[in-house]
N, C-alpha and C positions, 0 to 999 in steps of 0.2 A: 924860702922866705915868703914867697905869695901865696904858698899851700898855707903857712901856720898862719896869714895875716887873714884868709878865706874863713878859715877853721874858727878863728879864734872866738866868735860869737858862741858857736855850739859847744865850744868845751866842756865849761860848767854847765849844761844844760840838766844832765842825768841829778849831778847834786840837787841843784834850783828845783826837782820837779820831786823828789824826794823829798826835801825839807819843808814842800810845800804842803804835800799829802800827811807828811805826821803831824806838823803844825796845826793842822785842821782835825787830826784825830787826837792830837794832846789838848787843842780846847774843848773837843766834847766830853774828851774821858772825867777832865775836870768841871765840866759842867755836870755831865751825872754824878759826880760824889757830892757835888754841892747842893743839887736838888734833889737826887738820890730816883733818878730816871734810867738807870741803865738799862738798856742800850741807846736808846731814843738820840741822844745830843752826838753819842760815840760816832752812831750810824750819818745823823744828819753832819757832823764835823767830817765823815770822811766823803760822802758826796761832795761835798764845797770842796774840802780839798783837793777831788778830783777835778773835778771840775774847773777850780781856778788852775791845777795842773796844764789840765787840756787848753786850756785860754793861753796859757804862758806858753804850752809848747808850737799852739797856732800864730803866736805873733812872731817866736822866733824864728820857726821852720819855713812859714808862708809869707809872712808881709816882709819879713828881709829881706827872701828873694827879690822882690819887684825892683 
């Protein structure tokens, strides 16, 4: 019971960082068909999305600990 209650923050982690990264490549994919820029928004949507990935996976993995 104190192993799954430890855990329990990380579980959804992998989804959460997942749905983060296509989130950010599904708005630029549809930002290049609407301004008709491809790759430009595709590329720039999937940085952010990394990157807000790496943000999320830093507050969960690192400031929890503390």
């Amino acid at each position: 019971e104190r192993a799954v209650r430890e855990a329990a923050p990380y579980l959804g982690v992998g989804t959460s960082l997942a749905v983060t990264v296509l989130l950010g490549l599904w708005i630029g994919h549809w930002l290049d068909k609407k301004f008709g820029t491809e790759p430009t928004f595709f590329l720039v949507g999937a940085g952010l999305g990394l990157l807000a990935a790496g943000y999320q996976f830093y507050r969960t993995a690192v400031v929890r600990k503390r």
